[in-house]
SEBA-870146 format. One line per 4 residues: number of its first residue (from 1); their letters; for each residue x, y, z of N, C-alpha, C. Coordinates in pm, whole numbers. Atoms other than C-alpha are relative to their C-alpha. Layout:
BEGIN
NUM> a> X Y Z X Y Z X Y Z  ...;
***
This chain:
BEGIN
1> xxxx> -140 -6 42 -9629 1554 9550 5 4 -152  -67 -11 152 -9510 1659 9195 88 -58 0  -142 98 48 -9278 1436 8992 13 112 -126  -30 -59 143 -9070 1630 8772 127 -68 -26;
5> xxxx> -77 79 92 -8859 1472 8521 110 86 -63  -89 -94 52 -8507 1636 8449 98 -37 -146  -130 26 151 -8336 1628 8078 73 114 -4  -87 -74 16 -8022 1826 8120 -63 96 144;
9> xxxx> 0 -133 -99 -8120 2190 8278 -187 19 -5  185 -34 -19 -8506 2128 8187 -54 -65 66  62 69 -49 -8748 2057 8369 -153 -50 -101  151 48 78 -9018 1864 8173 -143 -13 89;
13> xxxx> 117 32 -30 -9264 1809 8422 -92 148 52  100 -136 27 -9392 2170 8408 19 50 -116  3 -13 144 -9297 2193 8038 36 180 -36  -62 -139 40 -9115 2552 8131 144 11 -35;
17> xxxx> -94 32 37 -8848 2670 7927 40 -79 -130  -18 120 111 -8912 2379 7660 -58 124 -107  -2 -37 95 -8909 2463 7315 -152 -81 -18  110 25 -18 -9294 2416 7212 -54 -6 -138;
21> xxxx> 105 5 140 -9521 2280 6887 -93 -58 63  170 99 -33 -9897 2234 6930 -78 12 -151  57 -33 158 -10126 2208 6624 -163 -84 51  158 58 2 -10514 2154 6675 -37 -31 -131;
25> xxxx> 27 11 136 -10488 2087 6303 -89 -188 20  -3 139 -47 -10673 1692 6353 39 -80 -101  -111 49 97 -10433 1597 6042 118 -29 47  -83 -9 -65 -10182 1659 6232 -28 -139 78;
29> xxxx> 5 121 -59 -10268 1329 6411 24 -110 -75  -4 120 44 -10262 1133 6148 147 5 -148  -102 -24 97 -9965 1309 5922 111 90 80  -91 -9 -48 -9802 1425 6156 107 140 -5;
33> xxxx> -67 -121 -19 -9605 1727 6333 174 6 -67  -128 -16 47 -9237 1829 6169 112 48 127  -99 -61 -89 -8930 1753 6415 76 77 -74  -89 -139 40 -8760 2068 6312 167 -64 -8;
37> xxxx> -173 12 -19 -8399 1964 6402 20 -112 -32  11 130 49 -8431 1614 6284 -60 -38 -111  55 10 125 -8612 1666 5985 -54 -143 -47  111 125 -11 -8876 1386 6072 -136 57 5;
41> xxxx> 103 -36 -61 -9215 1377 6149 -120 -72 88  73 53 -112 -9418 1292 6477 -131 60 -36  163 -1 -11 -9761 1172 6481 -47 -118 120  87 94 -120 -10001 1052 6784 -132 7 -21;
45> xxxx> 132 36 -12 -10296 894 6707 -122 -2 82  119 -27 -129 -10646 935 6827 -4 -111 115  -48 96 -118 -10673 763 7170 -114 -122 -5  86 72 32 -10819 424 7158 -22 -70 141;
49> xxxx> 33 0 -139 -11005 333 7508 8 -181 32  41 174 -79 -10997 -22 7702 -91 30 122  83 49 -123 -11209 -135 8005 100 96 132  -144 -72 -120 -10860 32 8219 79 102 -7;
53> xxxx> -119 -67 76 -10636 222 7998 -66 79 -106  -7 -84 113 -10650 485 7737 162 -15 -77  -125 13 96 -10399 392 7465 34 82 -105  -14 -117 110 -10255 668 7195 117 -108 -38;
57> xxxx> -79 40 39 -10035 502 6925 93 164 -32  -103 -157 1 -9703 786 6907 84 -98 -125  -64 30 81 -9527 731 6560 91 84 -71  -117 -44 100 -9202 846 6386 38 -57 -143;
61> xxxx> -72 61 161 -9136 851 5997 120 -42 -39  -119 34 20 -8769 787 6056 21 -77 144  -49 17 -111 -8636 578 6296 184 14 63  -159 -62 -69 -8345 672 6568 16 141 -22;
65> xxxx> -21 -139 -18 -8414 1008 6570 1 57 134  65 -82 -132 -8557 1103 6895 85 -120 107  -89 82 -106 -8374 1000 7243 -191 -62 74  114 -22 -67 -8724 811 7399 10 -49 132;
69> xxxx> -36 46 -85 -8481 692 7678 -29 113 151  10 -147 -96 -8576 1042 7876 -96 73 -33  124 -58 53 -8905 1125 7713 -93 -14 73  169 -26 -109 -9246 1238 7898 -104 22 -109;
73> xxxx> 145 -38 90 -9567 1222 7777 -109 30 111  125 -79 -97 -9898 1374 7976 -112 7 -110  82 47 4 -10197 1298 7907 -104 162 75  98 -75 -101 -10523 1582 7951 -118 -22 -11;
77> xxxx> 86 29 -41 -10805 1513 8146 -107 110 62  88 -108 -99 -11091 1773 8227 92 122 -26  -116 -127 40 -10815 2094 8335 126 -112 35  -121 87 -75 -10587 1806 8445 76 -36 -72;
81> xxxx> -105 36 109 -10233 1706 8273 40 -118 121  -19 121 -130 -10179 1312 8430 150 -42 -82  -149 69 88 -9816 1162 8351 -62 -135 -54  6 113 40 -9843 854 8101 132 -66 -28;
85> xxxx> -91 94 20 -9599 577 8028 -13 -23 -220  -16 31 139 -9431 524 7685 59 -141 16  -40 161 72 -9412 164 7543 86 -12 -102  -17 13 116 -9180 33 7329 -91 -110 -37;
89> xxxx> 38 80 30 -9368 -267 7294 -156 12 -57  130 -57 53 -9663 -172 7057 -131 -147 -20  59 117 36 -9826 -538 7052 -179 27 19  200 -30 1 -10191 -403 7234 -71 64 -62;
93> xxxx> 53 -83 139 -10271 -209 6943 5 -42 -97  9 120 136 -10358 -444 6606 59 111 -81  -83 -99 102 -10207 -275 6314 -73 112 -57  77 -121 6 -10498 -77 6225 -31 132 45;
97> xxxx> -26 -131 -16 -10398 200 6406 116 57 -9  -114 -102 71 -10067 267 6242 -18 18 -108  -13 -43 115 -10005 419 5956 95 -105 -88  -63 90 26 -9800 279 5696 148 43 -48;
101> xxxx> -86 -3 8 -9493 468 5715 146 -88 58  -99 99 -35 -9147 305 5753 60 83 125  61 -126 -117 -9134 418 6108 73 -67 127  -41 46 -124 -9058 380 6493 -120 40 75;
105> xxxx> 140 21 -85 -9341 302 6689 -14 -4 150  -16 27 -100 -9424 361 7047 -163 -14 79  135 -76 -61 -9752 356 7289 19 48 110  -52 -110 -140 -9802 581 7544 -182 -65 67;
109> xxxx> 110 76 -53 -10062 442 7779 -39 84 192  62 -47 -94 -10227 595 8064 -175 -33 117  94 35 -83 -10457 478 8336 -133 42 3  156 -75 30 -10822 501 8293 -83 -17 151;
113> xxxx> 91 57 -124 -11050 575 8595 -173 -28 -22  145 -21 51 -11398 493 8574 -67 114 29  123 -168 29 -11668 761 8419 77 104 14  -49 -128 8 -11415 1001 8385 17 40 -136;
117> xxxx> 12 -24 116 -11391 1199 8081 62 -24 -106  -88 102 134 -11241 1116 7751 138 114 24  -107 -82 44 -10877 1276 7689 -35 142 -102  25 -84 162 -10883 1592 7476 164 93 -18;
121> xxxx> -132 -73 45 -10492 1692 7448 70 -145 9  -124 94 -8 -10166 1451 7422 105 113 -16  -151 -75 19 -9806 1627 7506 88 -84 -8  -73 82 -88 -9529 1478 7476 135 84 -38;
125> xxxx> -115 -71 6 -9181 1624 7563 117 -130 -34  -108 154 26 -8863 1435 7401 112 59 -70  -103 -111 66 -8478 1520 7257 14 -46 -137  -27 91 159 -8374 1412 6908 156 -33 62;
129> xxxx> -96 46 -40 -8088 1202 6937 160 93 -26  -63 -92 65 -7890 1494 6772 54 117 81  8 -118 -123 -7914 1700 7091 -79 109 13  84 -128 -43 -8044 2027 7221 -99 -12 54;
133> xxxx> 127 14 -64 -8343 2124 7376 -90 -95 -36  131 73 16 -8647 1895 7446 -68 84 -62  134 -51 29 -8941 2005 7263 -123 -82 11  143 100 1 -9302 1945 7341 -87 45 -116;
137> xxxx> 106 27 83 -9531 1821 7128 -118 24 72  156 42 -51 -9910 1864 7187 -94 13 -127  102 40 94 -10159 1723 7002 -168 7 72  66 -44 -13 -10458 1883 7049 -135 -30 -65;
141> xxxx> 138 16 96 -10854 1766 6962 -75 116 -20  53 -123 96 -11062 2000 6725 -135 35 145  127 0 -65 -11365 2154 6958 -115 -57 -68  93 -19 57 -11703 2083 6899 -15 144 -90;
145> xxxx> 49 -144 126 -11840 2391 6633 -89 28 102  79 -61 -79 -12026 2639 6827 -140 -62 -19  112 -24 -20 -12366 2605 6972 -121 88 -98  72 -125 80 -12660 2731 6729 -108 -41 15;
149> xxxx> 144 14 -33 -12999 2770 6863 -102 13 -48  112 -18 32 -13155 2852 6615 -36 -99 -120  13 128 24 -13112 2501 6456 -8 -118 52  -45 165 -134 -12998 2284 6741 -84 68 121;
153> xxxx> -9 -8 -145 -13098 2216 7096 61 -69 46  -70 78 -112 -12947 2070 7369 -66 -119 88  103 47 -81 -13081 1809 7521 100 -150 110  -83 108 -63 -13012 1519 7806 -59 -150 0;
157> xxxx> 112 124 -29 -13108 1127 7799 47 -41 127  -40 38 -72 -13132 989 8110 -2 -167 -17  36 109 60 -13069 617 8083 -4 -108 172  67 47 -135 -13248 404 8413 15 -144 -14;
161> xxxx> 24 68 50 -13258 78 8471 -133 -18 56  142 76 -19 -13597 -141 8567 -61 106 112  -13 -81 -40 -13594 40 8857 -4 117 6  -7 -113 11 -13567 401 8742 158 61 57;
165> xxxx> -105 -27 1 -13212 412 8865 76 39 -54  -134 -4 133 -12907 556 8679 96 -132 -52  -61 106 54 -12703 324 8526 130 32 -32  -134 -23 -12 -12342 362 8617 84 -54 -121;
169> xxxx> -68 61 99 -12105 283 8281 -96 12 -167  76 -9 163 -12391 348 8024 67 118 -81  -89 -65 160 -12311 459 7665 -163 3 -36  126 -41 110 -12545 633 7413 67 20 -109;
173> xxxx> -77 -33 143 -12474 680 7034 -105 -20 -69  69 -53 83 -12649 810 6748 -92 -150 -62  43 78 80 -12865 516 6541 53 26 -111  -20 -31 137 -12809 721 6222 147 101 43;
177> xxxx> -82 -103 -13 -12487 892 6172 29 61 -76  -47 -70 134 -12344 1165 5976 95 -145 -72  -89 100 88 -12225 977 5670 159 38 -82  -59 -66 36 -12004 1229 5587 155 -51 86;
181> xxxx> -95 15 -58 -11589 1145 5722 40 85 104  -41 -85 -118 -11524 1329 6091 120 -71 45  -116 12 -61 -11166 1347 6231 20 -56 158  22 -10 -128 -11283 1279 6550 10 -154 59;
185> xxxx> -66 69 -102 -11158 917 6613 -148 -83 65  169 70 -71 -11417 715 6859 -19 103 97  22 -63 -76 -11414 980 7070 -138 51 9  126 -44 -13 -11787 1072 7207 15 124 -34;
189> xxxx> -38 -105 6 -11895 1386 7047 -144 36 1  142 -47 -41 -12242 1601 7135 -92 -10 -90  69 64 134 -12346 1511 6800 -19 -103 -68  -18 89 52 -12235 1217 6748 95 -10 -130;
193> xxxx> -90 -42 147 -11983 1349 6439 148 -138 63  -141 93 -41 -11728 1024 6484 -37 -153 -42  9 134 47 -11683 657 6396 -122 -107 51  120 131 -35 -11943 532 6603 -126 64 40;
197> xxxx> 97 -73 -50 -12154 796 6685 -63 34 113  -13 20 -179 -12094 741 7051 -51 193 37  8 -129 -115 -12225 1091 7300 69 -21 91  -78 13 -124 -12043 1170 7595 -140 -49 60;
201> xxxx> 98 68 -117 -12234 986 7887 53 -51 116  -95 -16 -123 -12114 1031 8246 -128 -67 124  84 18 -131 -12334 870 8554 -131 -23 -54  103 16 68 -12602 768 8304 -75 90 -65;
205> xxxx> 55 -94 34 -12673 1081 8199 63 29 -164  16 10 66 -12646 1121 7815 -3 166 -105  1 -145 89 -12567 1482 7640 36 -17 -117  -10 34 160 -12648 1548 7274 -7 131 -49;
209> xxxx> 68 -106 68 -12722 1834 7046 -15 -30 -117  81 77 89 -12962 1741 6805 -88 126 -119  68 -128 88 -13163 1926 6508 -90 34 72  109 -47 1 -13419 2111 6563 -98 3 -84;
213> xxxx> 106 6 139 -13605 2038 6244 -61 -144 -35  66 106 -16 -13645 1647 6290 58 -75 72  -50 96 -107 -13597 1336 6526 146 -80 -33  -97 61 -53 -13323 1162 6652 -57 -81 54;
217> xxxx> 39 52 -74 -13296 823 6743 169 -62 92  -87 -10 -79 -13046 765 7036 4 -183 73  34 119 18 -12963 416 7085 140 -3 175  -95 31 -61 -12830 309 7427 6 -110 118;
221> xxxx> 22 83 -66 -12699 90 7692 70 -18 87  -84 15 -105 -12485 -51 7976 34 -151 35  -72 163 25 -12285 -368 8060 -123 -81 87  114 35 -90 -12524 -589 8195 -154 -22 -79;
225> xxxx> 143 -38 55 -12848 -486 8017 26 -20 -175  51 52 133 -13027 -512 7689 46 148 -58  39 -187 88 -12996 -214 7421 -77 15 -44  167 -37 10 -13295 16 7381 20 87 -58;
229> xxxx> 53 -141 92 -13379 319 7213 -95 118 22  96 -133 -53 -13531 668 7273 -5 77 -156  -8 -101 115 -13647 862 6974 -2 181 75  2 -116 -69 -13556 1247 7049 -71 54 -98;
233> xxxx> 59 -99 54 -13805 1484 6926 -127 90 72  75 -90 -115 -14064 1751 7042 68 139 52  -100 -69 -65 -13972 2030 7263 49 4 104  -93 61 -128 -13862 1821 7530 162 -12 -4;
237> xxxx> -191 -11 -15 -13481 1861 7663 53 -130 54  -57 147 -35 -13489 1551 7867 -119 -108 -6  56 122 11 -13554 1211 7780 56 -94 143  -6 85 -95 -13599 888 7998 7 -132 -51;
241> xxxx> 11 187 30 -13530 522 7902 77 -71 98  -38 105 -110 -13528 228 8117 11 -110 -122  -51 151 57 -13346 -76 7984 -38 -136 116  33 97 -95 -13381 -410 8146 141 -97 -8;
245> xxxx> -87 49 -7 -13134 -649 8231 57 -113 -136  -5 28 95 -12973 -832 7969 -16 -210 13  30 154 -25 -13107 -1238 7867 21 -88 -133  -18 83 151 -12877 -1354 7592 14 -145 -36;
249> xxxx> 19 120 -28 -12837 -1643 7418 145 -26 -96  -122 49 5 -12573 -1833 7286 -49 -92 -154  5 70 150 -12577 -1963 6868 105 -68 -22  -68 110 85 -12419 -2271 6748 -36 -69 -113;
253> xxxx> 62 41 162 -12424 -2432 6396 144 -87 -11  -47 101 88 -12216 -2612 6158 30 45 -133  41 -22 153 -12117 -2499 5834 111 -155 -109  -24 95 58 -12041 -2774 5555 72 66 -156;
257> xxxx> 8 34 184 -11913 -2738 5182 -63 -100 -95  92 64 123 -12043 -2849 4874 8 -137 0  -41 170 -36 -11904 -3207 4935 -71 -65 129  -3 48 -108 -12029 -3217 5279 126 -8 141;
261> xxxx> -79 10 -101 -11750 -3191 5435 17 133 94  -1 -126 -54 -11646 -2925 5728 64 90 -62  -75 -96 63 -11532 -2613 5632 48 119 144  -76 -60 -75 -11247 -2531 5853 55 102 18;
265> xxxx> -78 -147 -23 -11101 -2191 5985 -60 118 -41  98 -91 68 -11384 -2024 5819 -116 111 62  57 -99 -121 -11459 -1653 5987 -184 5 -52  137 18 -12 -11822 -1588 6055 -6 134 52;
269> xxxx> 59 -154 -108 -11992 -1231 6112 -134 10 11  135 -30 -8 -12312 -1118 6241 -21 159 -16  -16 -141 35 -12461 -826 6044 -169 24 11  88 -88 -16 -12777 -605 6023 -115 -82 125;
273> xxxx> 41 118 -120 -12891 -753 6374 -95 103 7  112 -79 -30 -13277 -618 6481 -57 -9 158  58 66 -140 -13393 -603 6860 -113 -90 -10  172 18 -31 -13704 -764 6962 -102 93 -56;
277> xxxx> 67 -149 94 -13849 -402 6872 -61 27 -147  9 -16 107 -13794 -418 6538 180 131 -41  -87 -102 20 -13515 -140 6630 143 -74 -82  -75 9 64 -13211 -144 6406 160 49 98;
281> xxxx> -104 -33 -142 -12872 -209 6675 104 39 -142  -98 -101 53 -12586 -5 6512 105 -95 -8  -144 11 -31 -12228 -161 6426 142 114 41  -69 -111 -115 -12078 55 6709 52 -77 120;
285> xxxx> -35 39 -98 -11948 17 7015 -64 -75 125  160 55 -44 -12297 -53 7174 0 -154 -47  0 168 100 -12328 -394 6932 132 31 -131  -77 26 110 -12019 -429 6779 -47 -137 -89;
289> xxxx> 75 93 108 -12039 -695 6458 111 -124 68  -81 140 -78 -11938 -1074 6635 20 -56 -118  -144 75 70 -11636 -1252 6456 -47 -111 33  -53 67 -112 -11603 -1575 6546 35 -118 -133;
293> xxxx> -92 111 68 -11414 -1914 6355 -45 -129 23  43 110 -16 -11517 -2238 6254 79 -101 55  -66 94 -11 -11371 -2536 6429 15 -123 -116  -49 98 68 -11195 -2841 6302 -101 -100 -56;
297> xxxx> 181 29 69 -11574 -2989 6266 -55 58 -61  119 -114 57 -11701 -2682 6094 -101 68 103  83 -48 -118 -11852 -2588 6431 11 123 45  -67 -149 -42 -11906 -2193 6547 -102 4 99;
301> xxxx> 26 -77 -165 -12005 -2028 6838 -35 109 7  10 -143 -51 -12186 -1690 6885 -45 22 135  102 -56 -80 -12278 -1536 7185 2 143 4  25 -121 -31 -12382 -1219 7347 -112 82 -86;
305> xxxx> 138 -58 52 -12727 -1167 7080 -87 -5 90  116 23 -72 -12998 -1096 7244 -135 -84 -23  155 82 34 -13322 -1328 7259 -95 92 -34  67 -117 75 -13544 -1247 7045 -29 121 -151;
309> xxxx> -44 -47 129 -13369 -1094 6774 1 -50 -72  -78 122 111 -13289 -1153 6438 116 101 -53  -98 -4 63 -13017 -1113 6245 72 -72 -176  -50 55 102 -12797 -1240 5939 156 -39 29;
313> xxxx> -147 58 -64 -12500 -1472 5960 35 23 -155  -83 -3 134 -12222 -1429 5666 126 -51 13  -138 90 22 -11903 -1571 5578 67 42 -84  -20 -67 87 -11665 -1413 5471 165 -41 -34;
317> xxxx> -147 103 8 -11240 -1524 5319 49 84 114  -107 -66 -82 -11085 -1262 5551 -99 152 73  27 -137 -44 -11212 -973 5806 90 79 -62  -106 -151 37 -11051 -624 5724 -68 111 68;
321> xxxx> 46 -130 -20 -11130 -302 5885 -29 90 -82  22 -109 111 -11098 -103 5574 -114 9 -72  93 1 83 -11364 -200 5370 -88 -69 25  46 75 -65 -11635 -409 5363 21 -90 -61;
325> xxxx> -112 116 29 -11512 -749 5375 -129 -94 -188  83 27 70 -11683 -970 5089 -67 -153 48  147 119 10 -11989 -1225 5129 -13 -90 -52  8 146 62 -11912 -1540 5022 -103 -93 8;
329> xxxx> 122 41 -13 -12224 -1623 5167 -63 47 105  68 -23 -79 -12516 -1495 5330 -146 -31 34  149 52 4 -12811 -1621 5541 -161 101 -57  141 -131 40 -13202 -1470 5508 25 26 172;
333> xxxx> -7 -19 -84 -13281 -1294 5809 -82 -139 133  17 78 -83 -13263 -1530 6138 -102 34 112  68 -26 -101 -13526 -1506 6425 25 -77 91  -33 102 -111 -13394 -1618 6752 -141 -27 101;
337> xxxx> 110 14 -140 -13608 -1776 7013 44 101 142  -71 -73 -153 -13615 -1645 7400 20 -120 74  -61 30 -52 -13421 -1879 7543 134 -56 33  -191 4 -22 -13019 -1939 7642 37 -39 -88;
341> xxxx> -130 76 129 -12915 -2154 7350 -75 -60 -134  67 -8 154 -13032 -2184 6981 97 -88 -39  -42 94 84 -12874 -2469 6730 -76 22 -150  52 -42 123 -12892 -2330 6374 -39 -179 -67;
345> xxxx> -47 38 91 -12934 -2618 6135 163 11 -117  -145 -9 93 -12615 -2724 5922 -1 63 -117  62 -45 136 -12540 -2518 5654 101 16 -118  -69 99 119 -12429 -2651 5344 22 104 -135;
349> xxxx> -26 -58 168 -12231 -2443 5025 -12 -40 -93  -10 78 132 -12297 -2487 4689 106 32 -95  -95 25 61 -12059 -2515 4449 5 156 -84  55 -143 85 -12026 -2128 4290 196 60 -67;
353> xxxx> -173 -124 58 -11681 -1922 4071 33 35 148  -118 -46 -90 -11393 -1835 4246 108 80 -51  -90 -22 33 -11107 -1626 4183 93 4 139  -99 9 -104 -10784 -1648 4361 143 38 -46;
357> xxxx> -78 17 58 -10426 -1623 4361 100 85 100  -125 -67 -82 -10088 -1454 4474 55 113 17  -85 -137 -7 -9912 -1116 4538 134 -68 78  -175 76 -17 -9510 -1204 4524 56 168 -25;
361> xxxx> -89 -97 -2 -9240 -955 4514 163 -113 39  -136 98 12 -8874 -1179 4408 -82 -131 46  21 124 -48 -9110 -1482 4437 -48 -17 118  51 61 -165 -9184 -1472 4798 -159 107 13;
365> xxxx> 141 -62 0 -9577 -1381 4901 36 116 102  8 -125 -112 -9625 -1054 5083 -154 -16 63  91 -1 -129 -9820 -1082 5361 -97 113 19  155 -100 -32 -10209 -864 5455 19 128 -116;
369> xxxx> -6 -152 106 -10183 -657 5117 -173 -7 -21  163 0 76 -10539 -550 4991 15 -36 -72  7 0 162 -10657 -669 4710 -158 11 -2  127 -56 -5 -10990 -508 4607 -55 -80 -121;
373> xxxx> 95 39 104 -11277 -635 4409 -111 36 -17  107 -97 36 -11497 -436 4243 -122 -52 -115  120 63 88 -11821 -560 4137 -38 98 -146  55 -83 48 -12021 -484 3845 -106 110 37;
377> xxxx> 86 -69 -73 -12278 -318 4031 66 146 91  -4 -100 -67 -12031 -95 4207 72 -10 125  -27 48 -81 -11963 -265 4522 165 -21 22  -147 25 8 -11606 -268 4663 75 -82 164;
381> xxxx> -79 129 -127 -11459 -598 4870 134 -36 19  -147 -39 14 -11136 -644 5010 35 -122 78  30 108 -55 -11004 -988 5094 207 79 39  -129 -6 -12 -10602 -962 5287 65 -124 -76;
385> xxxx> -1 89 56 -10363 -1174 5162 63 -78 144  -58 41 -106 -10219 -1453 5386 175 -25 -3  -131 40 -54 -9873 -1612 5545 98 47 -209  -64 52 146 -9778 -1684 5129 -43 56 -97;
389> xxxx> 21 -61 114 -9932 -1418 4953 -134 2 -63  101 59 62 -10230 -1582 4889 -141 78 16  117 -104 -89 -10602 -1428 4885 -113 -86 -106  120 76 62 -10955 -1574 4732 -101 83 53;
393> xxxx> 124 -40 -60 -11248 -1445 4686 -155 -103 -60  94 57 15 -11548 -1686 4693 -132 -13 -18  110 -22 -34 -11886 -1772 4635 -63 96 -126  19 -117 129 -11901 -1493 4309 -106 -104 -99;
397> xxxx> 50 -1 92 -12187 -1503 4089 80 47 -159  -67 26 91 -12106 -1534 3709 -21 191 -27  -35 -111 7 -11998 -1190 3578 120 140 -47  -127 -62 50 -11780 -909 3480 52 58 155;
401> xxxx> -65 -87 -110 -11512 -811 3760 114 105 8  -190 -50 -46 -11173 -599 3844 40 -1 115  -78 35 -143 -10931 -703 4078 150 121 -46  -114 -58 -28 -10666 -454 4186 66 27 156;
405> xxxx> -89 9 -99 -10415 -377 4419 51 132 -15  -165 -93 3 -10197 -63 4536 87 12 111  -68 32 -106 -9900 -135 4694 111 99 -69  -125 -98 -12 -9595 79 4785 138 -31 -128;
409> xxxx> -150 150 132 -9323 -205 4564 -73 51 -126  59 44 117 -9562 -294 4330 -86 96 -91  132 -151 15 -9778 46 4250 -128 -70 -26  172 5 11 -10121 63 4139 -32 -153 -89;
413> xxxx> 82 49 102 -10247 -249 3926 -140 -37 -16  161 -9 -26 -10603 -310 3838 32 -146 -188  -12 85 114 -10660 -649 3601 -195 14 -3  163 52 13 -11032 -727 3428 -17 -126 -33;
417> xxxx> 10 153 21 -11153 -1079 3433 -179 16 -14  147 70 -14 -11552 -1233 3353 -23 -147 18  31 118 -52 -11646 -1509 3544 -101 -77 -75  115 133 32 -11882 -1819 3398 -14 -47 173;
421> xxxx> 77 75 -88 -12070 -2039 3598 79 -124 69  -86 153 -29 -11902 -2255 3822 135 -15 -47  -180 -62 75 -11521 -2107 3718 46 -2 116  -89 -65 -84 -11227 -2052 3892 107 66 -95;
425> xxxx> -107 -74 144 -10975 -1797 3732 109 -4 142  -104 -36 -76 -10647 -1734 3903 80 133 -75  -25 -106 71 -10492 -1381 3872 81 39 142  -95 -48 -59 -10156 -1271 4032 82 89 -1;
429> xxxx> -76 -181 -15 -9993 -934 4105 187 -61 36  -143 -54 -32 -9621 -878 4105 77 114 -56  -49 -114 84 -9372 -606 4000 -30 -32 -130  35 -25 84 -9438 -477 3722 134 26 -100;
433> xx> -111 -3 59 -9171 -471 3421 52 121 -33  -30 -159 53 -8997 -165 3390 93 43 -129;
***
């Protein structure tokens, strides 16, 4: 049975008749198509996957333009167009996947089945509140770039477990990735050209296209199991790796300040983590980098490393997606034992410069602005600010720095400060005097 959806004399759910914009431009996703008759502009973000759902954030630069009380969106799968649901309620999507126009926000959310393929279109049909015809939108992903054989091959990993079995739900993705910026979202791509360097991988089976002039190493795994590694090279097409089941363990510690006392609320990441191997696990989707928060004791909690490994714990004033956050402190590399539960030693700050301070606008703090800090060396850290404006960055060796900011209010500023030994400076952004 077809469901078709009637606005006025159209029928949207065969999209004949409708007035029509598509743009494979993959800018267009993130700046967005021009409603013509409303003199706005619609943008739908690349689709970001759950365990159930495929989520696309859909955003408008003006709001109250568009009617979204009678709007369709479709979703394509394979040759298939599936109906999705529009949200107003954008809460399952953190802010990092909107933009930062002054806007009207919706998600459009669509049912994920397992091992089926990723999305590669978004339509969505909708009126402007202004009247006239619906028009559909479709937002369209860029292809791969042709096939060229006489650089690339093609090749398949199969990924087994102990057994030699397939391994229903496994993922593969590049070790090394282009470093270069691809439009392409997390979406698996035969090269790996994307944020995580994820391949498509359907029924354990693993398609890539790789140089032909030197190795690849293909790093992969499945819920359940350990992550392993296949180097691709030769003039073999298919590879074979068996993983084994997975036997993690679980890290607890303590961290203290310079006084001894706990040091509360204080995030914790785990970074350049190494298998057993020696292999180098990726911050991807495979081993994402574990968060986690000190309790009211100074007490934290990792799990899900594998035994065996090592790693490096850091500490840092504030995660951020944008940049990389800054290192208020970091261990040497850790070597876990093999078995369920490890107990670091307590570990105690020493007393080191600080800068800190406020971003106001009429006095009151503005809430998660960047504020960047740019070493002498080069290096560029980015702490948010909090509830009151506030932001710190800790732990700084003595030195020359610049702290800046660019915000929409406040524009660009950039201050220079040099730290001593054992300082704290305070340095606060607000409008600027005109």
């Amino acid at each position: 049975m077809v469901r078709t959806v009637l606005l006025g004399l159209v029928a949207l759910g065969t999209v004949s008749g409708l007035a029509r914009q598509t743009s494979e431009d993959p800018n267009s996703r993130m700046f967005g198509q021009p409603i013509e008759s409303a003199a706005g502009l619609l943008s739908v973000g690349w689709v970001f996957p759950t365990e159930k759902e495929w989520l696309f954030p859909a955003q408008v630069n003006q709001a109250g333009i568009l009617r979204w009380s009678d709007a369709v969106a479709e979703v394509k799968i394979g040759e298939e167009w599936r109906e999705a649901k529009i949200l107003e309620n954008t809460d399952r999507l953190d802010r990092t996947h909107w933009t930062t126009w002054p806007k009207e926000n919706r998600l459009i959310v669509l049912p994920r089945k397992a091992d089926e393929e990723w999305p590669s279109a978004l339509r969505l049909m909708v009126r402007t509140k202004a009247g006239g015809d619906a028009v559909a939108f479709t937002f369209a992903d860029p292809p791969e770039r042709p096939f060229r054989p006489d650089w690339e091959r093609r090749v398949q990993i199969r990924i087994l477990d102990e057994r030699g079995h397939p391994l229903p739900g496994a993922r593969a993705e590049l070790a090394m990735r282009p470093s270069s910026p691809a439009p392409l979202g997390f979406k698996p791509s035969l090269r790996g050209i994307n944020r995580t360097g994820e391949l498509p991988t359907r029924g354990g089976v693993a398609d890539a296209i790789v140089s032909s002039q030197s190795q690849t190493l293909v790093v992969v795994g499945a819920p359940g199991y350990l992550v392993g590694g296949v180097t691709v090279e030769g003039p073999a097409t298919e590879f074979h790796i068996r993983i084994s089941p997975k036997s993690p363990i679980v890290v607890t510690g303590r961290l203290l300040d310079a006084d001894g006392k706990p040091k509360v609320g204080k995030a914790l990441g785990v970074s350049d983590v190494l298998s057993e191997s020696g292999a180098s696990l990726p911050r991807s989707v495979l081993f994402p980098v574990r968060v986690t928060t000190t309790d009211a004791q100074g007490r934290f909690r990792i799990e899900g490393l594998p035994q065996g490994a090592k790693f490096r714990l850091s500490a840092s004033p504030r995660y951020n997606g944008t940049l990389d956050s800054y290192d208020e402190w970091a261990s040497e590399p850790l070597k876990l034992p093999k078995r369920a539960e490890f107990s670091l030693p307590d570990i105690r700050f020493h007393r080191t410069s600080l800068v800190q301070g406020r971003v106001t606008e009429g006095g009151k703090g503005l809430v998660d602005v960047p504020v960047i800090l740019d070493t002498s060396g080069g290096e560029l850290y980015v702490a948010l600010t909090d509830g009151e404006g506030r932001y710190r960055f800790e732990g700084l060796p003595p030195g020359a720095y610049k702290l800046r900011i660019d915000h929409p209010r406040l524009g660009r500023q950039e201050k220079d400060i040099v730290l001593k030994k054992e300082e704290t400076i305070g340095v606060d952004f607000m409008p600027l005097e005109r």
